[in-house]
C-alpha positions as CSV (number, residue, x, y, z in Angstrom):
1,X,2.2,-4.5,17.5
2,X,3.5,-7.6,15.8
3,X,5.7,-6.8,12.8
4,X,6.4,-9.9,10.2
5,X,6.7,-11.9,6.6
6,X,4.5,-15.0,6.0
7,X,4.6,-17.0,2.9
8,X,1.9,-18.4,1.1
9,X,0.5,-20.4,-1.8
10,X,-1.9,-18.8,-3.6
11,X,-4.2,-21.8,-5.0
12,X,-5.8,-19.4,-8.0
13,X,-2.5,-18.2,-9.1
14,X,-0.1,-21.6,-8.4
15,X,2.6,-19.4,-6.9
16,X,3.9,-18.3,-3.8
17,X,3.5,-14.6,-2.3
18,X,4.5,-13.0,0.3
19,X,2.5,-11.0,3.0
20,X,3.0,-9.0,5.3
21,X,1.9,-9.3,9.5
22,X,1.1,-5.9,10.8
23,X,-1.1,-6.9,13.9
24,X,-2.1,-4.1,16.2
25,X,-2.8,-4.5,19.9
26,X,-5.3,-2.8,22.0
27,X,-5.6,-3.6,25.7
28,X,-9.3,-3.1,26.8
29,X,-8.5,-5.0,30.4
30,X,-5.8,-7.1,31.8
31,X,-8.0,-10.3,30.5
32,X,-8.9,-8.3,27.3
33,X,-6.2,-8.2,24.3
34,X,-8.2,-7.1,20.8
35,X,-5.8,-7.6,17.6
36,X,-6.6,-5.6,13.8
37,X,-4.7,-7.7,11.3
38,X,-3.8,-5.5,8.8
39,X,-1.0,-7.2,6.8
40,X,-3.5,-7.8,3.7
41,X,-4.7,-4.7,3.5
42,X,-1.5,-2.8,3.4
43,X,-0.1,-5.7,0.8
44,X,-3.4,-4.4,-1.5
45,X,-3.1,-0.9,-1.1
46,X,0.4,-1.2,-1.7
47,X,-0.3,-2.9,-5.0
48,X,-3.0,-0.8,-6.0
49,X,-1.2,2.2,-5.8
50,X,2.3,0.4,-7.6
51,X,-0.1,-1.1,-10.5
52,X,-1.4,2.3,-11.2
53,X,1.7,4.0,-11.2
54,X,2.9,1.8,-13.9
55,X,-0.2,2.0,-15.6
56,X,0.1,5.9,-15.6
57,X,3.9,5.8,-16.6
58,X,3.0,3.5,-19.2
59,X,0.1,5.4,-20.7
60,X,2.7,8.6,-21.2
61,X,4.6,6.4,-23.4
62,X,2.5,6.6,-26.4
């Protein structure tokens, strides 16, 4: 498992964010590594579920 921070420019947005490396390692073989990236994933889900909890806090407002 490789754990980690990368920063990079978004071109859309023209600012910097942050991601996350979350790499997991299966060994099939001793020639045979396979990595799942999964830092992007968990930075959307993360998001997701932040966005709509301030969406839902600010929806009780009115």
């Amino acid at each position: 498992m490789n754990l980690g921070v990368q920063r990079c420019y978004n071109t859309f947005e023209h600012r910097m964010e942050t991601v996350p490396i979350i790499s997991l390692a299966f060994k099939i073989s001793n020639k045979v590594t396979i990595e799942l990236p999964l830092g992007n994933l968990v930075k959307h889900v993360v998001e997701d579920v932040v966005m709509k909890k301030r969406k839902e806090d600010y929806g009780n407002r009115n």
